[in-house]
C-alpha positions, 0 to 999 in steps of 0.5 A, a space after each residue: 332723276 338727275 341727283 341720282 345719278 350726279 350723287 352716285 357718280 360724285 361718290 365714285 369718283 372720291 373711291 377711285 384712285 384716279 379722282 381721289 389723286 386730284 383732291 388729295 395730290 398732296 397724300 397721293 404724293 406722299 404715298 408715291 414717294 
C-alpha cells in the first residue's frame, strides 16, 4: 500500500510545474526568458 501511493505521488509530481522546475531548471529557465 505504500508503492501505491509513492508512484502516484512520483507521477504527480514530474506533472506539476513546480517539481518539474527542480529537474528540469535548465528548460524551466529557458521558457521564463
Amino acid at each position: 500500500q505504500t508503492s501505491r501511493p509513492r508512484g502516484v505521488e512520483m507521477e504527480t509530481m514530474e506533472a506539476l510545474p513546480m517539481s518539474s522546475s527542480r529537474e528540469d531548471d535548465t528548460e524551466t529557465s529557458q521558457d521564463n526568458l
